[in-house]
SERO-896448 format. One line per field, with one value per atom (N, C-alpha, C, CB): x, y, z. Coordinates in nm, 4 decimals. Each point is the difference from the previous one (the first is absolute). Glycine has a CB too. Layout:
% residues N
c1 = c(X;...);
c2 = c(Y;...);
c3 = c(Z;...);
//
This chain:
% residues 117
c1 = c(27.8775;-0.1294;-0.0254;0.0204;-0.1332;-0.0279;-0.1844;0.2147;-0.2044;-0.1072;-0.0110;0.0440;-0.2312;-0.0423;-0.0675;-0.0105;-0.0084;-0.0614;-0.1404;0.2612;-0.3776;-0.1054;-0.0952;0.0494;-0.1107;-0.1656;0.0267;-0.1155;0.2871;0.0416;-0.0860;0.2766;-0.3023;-0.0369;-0.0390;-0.0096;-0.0853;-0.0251;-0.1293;0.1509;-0.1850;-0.1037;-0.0502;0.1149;-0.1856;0.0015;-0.0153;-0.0850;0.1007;-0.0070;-0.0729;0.1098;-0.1136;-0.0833;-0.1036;0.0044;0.0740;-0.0100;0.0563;-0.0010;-0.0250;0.0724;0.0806;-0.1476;0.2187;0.0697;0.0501;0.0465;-0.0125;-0.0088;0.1727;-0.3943;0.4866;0.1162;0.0007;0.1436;-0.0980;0.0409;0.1176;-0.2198;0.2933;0.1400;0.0121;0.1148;-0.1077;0.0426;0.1104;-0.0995;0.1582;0.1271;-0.0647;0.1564;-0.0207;-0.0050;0.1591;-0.2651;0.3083;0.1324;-0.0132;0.1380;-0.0309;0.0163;0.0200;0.1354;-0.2521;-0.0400;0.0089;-0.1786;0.1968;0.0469;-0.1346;0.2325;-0.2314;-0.1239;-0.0292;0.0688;0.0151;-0.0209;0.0468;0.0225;-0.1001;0.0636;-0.0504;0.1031;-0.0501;-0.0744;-0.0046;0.1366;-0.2162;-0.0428;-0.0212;-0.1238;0.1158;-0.0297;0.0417;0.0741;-0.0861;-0.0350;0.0598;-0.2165;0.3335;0.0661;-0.0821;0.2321;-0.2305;0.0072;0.1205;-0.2286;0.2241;0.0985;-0.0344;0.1618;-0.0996;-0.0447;0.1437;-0.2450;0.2430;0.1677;0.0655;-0.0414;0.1270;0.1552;-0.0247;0.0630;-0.1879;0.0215;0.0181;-0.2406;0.2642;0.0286;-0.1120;0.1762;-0.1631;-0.1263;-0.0265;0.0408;-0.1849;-0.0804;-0.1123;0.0628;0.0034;-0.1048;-0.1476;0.1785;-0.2656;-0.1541;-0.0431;-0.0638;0.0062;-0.0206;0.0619;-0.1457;0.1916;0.0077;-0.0965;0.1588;-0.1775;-0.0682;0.0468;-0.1616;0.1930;0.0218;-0.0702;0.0675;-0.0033;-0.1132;-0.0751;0.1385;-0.1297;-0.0248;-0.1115;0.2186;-0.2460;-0.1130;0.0446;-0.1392;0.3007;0.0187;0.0194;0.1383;-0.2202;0.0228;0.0703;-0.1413;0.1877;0.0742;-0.0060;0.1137;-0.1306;0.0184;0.0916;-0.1879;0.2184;0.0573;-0.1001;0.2056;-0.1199;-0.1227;-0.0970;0.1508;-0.0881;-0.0700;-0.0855;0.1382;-0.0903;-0.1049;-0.1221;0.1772;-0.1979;-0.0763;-0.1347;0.1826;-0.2734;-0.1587;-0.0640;0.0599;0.0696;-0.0586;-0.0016;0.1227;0.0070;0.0307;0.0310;0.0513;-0.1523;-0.0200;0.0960;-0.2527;0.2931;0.0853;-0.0396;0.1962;-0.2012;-0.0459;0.0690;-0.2255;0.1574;0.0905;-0.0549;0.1812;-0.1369;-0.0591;0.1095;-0.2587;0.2466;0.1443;-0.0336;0.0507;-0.1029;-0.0530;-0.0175;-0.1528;0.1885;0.0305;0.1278;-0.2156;0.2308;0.1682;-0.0375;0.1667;-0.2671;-0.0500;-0.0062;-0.1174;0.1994;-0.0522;-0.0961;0.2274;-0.2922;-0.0591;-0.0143;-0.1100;0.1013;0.0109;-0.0857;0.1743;-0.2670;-0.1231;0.0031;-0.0992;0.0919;0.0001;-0.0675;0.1355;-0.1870;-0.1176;-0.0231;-0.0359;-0.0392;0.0440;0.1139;-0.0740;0.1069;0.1553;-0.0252;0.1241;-0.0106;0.0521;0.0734;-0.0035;0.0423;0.1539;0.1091;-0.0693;0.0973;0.1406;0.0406;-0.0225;-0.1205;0.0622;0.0195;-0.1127;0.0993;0.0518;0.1476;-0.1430;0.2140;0.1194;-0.0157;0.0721;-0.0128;0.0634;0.0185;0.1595;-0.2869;0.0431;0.0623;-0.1340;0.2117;0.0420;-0.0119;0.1796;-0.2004;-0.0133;0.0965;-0.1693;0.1704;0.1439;-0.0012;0.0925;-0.0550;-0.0413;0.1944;-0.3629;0.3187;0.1253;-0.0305;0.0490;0.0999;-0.0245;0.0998;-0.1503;0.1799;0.1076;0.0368;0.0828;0.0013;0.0209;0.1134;-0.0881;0.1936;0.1687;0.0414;0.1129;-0.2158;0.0563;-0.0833;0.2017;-0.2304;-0.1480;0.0247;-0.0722;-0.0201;0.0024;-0.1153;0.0502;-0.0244;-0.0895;-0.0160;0.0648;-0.1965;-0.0573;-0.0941;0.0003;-0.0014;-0.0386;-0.0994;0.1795;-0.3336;-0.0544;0.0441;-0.1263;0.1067;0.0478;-0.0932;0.0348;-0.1200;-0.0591;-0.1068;0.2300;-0.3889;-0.0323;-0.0958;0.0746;-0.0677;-0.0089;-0.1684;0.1906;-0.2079;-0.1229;0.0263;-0.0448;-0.0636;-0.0233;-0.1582;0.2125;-0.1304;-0.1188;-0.0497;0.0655;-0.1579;0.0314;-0.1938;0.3315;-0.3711;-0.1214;0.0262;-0.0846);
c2 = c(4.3466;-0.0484;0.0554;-0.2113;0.2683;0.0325;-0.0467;0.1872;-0.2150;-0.0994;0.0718;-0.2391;0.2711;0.0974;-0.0826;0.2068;-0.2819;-0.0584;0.1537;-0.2640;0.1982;0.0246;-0.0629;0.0919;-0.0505;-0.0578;-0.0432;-0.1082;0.1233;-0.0750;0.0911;-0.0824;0.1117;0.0034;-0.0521;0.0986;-0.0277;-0.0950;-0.0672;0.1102;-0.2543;-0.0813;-0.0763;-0.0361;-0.0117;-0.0407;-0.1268;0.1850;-0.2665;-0.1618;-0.0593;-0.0340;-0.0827;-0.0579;0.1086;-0.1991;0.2739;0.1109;-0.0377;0.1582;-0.0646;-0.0581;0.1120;-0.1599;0.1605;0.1205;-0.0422;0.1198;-0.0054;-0.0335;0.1317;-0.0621;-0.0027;0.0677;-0.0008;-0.0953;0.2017;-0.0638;0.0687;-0.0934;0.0816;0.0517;0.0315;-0.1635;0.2577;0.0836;-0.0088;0.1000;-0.1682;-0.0009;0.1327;-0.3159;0.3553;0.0678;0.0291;0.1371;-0.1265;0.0377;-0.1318;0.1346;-0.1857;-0.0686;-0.1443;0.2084;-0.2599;-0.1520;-0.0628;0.0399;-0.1391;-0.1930;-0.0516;-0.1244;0.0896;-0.0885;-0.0646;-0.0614;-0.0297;-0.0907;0.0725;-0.2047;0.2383;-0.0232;-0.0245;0.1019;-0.1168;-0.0646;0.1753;-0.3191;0.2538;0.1235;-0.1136;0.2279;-0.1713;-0.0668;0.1245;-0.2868;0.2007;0.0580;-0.0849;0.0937;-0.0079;-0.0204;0.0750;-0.0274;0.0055;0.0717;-0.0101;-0.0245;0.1105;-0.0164;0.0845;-0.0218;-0.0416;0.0664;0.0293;-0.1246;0.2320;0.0399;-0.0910;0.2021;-0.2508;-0.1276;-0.1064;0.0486;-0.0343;-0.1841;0.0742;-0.2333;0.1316;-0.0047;0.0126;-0.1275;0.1851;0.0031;-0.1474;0.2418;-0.2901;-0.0906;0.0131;-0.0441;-0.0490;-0.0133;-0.0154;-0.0822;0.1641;-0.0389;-0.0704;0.1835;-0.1163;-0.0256;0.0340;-0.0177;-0.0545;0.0154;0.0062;-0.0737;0.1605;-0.0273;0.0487;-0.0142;-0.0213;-0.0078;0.0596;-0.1648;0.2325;0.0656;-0.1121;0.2732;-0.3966;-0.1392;-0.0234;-0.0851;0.1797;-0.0964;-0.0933;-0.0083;-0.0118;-0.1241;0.0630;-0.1554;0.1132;0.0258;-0.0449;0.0506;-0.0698;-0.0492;0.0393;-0.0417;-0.0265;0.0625;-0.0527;0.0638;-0.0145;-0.0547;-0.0737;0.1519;-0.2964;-0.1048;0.0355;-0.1157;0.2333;0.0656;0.0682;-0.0095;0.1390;0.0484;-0.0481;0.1423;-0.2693;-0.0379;-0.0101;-0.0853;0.1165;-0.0174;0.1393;-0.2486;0.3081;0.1761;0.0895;-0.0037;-0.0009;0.0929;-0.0591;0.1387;-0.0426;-0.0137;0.0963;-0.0596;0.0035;0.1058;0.0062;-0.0327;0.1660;-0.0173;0.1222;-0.1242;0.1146;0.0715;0.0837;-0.1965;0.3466;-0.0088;0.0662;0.0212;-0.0983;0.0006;0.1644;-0.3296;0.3176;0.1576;0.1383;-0.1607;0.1405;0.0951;-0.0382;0.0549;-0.1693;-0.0087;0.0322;0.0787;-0.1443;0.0120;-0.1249;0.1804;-0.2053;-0.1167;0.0414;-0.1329;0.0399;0.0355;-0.1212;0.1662;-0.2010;-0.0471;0.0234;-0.0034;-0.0861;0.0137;-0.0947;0.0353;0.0223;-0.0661;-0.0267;0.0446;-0.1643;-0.0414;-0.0723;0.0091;0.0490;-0.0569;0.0612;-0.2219;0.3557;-0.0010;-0.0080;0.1484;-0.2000;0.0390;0.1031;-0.1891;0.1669;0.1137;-0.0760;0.1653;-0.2745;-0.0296;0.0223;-0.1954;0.2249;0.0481;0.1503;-0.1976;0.2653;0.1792;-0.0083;0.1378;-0.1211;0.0168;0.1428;-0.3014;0.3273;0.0879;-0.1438;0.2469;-0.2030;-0.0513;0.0372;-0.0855;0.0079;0.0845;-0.0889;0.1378;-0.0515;-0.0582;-0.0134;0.0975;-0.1913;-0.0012;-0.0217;-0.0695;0.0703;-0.1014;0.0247;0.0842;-0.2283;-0.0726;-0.0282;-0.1418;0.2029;-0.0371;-0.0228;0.0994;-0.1435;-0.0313;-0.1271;0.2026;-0.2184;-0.1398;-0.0595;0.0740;0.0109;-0.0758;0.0716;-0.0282;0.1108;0.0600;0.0689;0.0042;-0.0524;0.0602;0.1290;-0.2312;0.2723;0.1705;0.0106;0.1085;-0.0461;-0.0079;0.1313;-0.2059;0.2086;0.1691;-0.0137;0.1062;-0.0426;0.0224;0.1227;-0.1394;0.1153;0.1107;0.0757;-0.1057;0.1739;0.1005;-0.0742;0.2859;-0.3541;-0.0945;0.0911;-0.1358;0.0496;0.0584;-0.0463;0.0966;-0.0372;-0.0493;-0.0610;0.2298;-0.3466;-0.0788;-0.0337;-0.1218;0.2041;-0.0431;-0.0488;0.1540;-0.2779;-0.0527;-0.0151;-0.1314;0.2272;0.0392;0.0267;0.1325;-0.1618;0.0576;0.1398;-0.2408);
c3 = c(-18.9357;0.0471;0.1399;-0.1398;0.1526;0.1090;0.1258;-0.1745;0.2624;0.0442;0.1198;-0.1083;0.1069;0.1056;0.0698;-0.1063;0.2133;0.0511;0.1001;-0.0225;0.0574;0.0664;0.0908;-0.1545;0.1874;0.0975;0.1313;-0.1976;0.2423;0.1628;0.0780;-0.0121;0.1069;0.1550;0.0876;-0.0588;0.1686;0.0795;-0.0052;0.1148;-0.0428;-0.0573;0.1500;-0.2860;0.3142;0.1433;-0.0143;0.1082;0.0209;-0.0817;-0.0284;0.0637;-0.1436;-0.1019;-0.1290;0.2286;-0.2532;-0.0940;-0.1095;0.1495;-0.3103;-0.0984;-0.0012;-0.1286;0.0106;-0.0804;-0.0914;0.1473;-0.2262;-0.1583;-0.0083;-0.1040;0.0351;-0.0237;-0.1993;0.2945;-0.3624;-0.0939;-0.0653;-0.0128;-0.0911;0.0043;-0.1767;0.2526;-0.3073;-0.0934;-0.0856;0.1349;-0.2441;-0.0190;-0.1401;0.1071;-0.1374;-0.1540;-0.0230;0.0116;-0.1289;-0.0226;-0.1141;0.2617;-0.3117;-0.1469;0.0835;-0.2063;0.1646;0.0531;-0.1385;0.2208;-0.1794;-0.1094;-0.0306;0.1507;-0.2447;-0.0589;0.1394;-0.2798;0.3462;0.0961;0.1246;-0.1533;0.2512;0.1558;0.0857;-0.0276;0.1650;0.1541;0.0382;0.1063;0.0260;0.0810;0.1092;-0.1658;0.2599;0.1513;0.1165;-0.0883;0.2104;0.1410;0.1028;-0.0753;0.1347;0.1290;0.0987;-0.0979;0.2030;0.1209;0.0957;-0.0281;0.1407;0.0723;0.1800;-0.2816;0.3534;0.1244;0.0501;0.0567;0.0728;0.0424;0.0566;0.0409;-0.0870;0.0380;-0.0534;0.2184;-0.3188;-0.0759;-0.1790;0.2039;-0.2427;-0.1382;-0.0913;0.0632;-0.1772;-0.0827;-0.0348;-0.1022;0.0980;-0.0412;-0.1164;0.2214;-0.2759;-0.1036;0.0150;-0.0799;-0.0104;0.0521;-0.0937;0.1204;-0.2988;-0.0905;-0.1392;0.1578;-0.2671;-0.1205;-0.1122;0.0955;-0.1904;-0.1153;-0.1128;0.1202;-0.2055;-0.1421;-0.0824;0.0418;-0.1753;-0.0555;-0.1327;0.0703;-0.0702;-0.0499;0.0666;-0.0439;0.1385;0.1168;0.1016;-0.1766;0.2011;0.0692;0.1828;-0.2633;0.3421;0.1153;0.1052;-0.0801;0.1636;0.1516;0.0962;-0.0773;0.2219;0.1117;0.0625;0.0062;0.1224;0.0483;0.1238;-0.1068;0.1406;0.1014;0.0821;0.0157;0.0633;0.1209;0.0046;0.0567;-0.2122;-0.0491;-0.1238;0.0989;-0.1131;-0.0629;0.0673;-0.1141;0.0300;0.0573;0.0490;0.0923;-0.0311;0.1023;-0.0977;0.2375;-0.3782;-0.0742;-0.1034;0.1444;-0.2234;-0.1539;-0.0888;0.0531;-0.1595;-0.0514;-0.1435;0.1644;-0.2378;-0.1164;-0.1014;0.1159;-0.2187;-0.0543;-0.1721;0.1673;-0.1764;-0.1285;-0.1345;0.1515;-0.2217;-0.0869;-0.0711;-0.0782;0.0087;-0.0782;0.0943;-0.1631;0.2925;0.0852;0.0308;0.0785;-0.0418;0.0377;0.1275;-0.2046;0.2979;0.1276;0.0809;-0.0890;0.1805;0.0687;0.1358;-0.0924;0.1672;0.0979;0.1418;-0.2076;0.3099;0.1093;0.0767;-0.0340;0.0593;0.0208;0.1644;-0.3091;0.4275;0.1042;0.1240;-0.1060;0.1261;0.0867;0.1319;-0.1979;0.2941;0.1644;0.0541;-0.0434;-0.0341;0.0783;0.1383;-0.1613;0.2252;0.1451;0.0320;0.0185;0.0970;0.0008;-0.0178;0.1682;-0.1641;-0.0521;-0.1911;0.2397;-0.2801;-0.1433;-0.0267;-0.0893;0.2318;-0.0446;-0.0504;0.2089;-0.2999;-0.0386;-0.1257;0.0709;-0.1059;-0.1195;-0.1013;0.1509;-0.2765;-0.0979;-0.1380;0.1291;-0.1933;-0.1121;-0.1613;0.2006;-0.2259;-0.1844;-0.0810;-0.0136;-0.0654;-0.0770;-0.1212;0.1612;-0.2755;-0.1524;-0.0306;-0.1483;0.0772;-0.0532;-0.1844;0.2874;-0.3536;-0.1447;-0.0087;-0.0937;-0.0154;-0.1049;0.0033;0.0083;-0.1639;-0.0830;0.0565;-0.2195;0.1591;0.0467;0.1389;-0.2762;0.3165;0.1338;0.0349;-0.0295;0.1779;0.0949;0.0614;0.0791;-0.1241;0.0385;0.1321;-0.2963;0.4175;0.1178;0.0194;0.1063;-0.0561;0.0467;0.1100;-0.2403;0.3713;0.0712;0.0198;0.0245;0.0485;0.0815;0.0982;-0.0526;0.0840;0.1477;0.1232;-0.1398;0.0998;0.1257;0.0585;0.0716;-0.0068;0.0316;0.1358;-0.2326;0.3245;0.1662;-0.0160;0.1644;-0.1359;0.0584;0.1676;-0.2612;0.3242;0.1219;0.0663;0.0002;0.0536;0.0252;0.1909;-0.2751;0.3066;0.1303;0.0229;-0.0104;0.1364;0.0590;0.0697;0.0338);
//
């Protein structure tokens, strides 16, 4: 499986942007997809999950700013984000998760959102 993430650059604040992330390679009837970010010396954080069921999640902080969505027949998710500031410039990355008796994980190469005047 392989997952191309797109659409990062730069955005100035209270600007939107729109990321969305590519999987293809031999996908499961069922899998997640979601969105970490990460900035230099902290740990990746979770942003949003979505399911290809339709089932969505965020995480607390990012609820309300960023929408996450998703389209199964592309095998495309997307991250849709609003008001940024600059404390949300990080490198984000895409991921989808499958399997039954044992979870198989795949990562994006990540892709830089900066949020700067």
């Amino acid at each position: 499986v392989q997952l191309v993430e797109s659409g990062g650059g730069l955005v100035q604040p209270g600007g939107t942007l729109s990321v969305s992330c590519v999987a293809s390679g031999s996908l499961f009837n069922f899998y997640s997809m979601g969105w970490y970010r990460q900035v230099p010396g902290k740990q990746r954080e979770l942003v949003a999950t979505w399911s290809n069921d339709g089932h969505t999640q965020y995480a607390e902080s990012m609820e309300g700013r960023f929408t996450v969505s998703g389209d199964n027949a592309k095998s495309t998710i997307y991250l849709q984000m609003n008001n940024l500031k600059p404390e949300h410039t990080a490198v984000y990355y895409c991921y989808l998760r499958q399997g039954y008796l044992e979870t198989y994980e795949y990562w994006g190469q990540g892709t830089q959102v900066t949020v700067s005047s």
